[in-house]
Every structure is written in C-alpha cells, then in structure tokens.
C-alpha positions as CSV (number, residue, x, y, z in Angstrom):
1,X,115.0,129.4,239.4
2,X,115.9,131.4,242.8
3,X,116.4,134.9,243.5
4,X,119.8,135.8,245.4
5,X,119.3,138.8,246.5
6,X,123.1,140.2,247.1
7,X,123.8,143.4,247.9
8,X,120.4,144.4,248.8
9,X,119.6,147.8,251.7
10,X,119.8,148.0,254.8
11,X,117.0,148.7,256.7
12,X,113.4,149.1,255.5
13,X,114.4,149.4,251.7
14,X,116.1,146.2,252.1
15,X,113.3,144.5,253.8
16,X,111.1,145.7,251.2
17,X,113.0,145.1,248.2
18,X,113.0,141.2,249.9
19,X,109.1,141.2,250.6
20,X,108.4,142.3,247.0
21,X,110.6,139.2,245.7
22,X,109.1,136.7,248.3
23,X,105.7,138.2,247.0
24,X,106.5,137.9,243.5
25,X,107.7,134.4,243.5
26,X,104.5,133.2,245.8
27,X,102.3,134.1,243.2
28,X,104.1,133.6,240.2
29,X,102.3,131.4,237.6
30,X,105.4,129.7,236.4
31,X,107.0,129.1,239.7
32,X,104.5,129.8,242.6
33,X,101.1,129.5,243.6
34,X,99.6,129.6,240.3
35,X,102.0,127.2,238.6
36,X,99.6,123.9,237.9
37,X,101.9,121.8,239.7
38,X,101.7,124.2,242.6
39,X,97.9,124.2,242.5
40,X,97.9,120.4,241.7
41,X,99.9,119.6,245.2
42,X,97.9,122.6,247.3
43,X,94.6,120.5,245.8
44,X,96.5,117.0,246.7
45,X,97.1,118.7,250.2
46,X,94.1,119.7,251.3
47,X,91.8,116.3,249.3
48,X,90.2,114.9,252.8
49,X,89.5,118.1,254.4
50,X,85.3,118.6,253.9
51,X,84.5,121.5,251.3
52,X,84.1,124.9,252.0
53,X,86.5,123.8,255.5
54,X,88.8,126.6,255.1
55,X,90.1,126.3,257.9
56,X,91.1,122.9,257.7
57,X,92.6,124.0,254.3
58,X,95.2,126.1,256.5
59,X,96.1,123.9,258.8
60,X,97.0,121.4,256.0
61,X,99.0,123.5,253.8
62,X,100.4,125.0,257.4
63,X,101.4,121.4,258.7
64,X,102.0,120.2,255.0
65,X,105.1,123.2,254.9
66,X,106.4,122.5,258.4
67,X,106.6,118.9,258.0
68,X,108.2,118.7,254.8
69,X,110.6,122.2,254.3
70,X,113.6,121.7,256.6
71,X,114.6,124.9,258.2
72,X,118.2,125.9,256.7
73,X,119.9,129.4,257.1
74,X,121.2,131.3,254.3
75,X,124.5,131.7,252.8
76,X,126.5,134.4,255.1
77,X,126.3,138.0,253.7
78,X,123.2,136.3,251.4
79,X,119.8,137.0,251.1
80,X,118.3,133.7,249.1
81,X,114.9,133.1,248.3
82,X,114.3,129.8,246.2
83,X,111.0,129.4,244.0
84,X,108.5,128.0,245.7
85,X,108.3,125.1,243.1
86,X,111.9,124.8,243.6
87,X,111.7,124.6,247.4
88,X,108.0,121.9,247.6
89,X,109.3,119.8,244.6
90,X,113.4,119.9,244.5
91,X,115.1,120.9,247.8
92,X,112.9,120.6,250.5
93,X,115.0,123.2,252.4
94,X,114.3,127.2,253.1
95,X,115.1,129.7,255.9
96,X,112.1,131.8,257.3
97,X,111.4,133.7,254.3
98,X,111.2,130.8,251.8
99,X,108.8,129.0,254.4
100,X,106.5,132.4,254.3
101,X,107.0,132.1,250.7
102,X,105.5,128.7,249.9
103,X,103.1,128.7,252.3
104,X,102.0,131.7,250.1
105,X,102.0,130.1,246.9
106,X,99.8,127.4,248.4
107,X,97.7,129.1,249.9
108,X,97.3,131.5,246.6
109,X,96.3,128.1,244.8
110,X,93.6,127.8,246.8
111,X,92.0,131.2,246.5
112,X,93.4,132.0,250.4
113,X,94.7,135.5,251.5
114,X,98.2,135.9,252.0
115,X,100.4,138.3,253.9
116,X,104.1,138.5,255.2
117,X,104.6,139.3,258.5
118,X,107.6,141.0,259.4
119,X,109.0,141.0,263.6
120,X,112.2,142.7,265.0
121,X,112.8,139.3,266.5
122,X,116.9,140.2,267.5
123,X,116.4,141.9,270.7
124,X,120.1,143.0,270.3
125,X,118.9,144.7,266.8
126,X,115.8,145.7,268.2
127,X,115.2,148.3,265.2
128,X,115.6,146.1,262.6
129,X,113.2,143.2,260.6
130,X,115.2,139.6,261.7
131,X,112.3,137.2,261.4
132,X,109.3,137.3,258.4
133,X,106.6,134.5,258.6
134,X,102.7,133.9,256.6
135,X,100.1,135.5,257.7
136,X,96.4,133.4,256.1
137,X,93.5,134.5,255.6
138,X,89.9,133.6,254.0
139,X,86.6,135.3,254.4
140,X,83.6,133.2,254.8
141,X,79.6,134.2,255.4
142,X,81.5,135.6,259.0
143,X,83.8,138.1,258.0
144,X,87.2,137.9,257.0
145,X,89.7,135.6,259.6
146,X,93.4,135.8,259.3
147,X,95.7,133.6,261.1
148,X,99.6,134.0,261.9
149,X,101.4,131.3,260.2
150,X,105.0,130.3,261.4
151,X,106.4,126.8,260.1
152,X,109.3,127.8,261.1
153,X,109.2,127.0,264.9
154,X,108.9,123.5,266.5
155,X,106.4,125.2,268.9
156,X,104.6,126.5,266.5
157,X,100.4,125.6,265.3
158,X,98.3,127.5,262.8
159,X,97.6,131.1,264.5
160,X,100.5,130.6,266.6
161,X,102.9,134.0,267.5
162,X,105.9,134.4,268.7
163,X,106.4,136.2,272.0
164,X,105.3,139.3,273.3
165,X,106.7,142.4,273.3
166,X,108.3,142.4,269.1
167,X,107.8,145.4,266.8
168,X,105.7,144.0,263.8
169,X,104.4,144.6,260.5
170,X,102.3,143.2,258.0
171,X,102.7,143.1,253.8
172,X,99.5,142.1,252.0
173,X,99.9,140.1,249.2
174,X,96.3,138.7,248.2
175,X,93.6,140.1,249.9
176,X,91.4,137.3,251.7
C-alpha cells in the first residue's frame, strides 16, 4: 500500500493534507509503527543499546533509516508517500517525506515522540514548504528532549539541522 497524493493544494493546504497522510501511515497498525513487524524490526534495531538508553534508541533507528532507505525523488507532478512497511521491508527507497515517515513509525514502536518538521528549504520559493524531515523525542526523569532528525543528508547526525536562516514548522504527531 502507498498513498499518491495527485492533485493535492498548493501551499499550506497542500502541505497539510501531505503531513496528515505521512502521519497517518507512521502510525498505522497495519502498515506503520504499530504493525508487529514494524515493532518487531524497531525492537531488532535497537537490541544492544542498554535499557532505558533512549537516546541510543534514536540514534539507532536514525542511523538504521539513513543507512538502509536510499534517497529517491518522486515522480514529476507526484506527491508519493509509500508505507512505511513498504519502504523498511520492500523498496528500500523514499524521498524526504517517506524518510520522516519511517523514522516515525519506528520511533512510534518504541513508545518515542514524533513530529514532522517542515523548512522553506528553496530559497528561490522562499514562501513555500520544499523540505519535511523527523523531529524525536522522549521524556525521561529530566524533562522532555527532542532532537531534529534528517536521514536525508549525507552530512547529517541525530539532532543535526540544516542551515540557518529557513522558515520552519513543526507537526506533532505523538507527544513524547
């Protein structure tokens, strides 16, 4: 299952409608992060990191996505967002937003809290949402720490962001 979303609004609506489907699919229990097979690899991810190292749970599932989903644009005039399950177990292959959305997923099978993150990334489009990425989180006896989350750049490391100077926004998903 995948969700082409054709057709879809410009601007904001459009950006929404595509956060709400990203959202959807992460934590879907057939198809993202609480399908068993979904919770089964986020638990086979994270097995040698020490318990209660959240953390470490990130940066696994963070390395574990960058590592093994291979950056691929979408179709022209497209907007394609596969199932997580789809993308970790099939393909292998995602743009931005399916990246953002299986992190998600694995981070919702671990009890983690999950936001998009949304950046005018095009400076020649400067009003408009170009780039989404993960944003984790997890709350411990501390407080509650949230780390950007971009698999998406070769550059990139758990808490990582891209330049300076973007117009962002975040879309909770699962509170941490």
């Amino acid at each position: 299952m995948w969700a082409q979303l054709g057709g879809i609004p410009d601007g904001h609506a459009g950006t929404e409608a595509t956060i709400r489907v990203m959202a959807e699919l992460a934590a879907s229990p057939s198809e993202g992060g609480r399908d068993p097979e979904i919770v089964a690899l986020a638990r086979k991810i994270v097995e040698g990191i020490p318990s209660k190292d959240y953390l470490g749970e990130l940066n696994a599932i963070f390395n574990f996505v960058k590592e093994n989903v291979r950056y691929v644009q979408d179709p022209r005039g497209l907007e394609h967002v596969e199932t997580p399950r789809r993308t970790l177990l099939v393909t292998g292959q995602e743009d931005c937003d399916g990246h953002a959305t299986c992190l998600a997923a694995l981070a919702i099978a671990l009890n983690h809290g999950v936001a998009f993150r949304t950046l005018a990334a095009d400076r020649s489009r400067p009003g408009e949402w170009s780039h989404v990425y993960a944003v984790l989180g997890y709350r411990d006896r501390q407080g509650v720490h949230w780390y950007a989350a971009d698999t998406t750049q070769a550059e990139s490391s758990l808490g990582w962001e891209p330049g300076e100077g973007y117009a962002k926004r975040d879309w909770l998903v699962v509170d941490a």
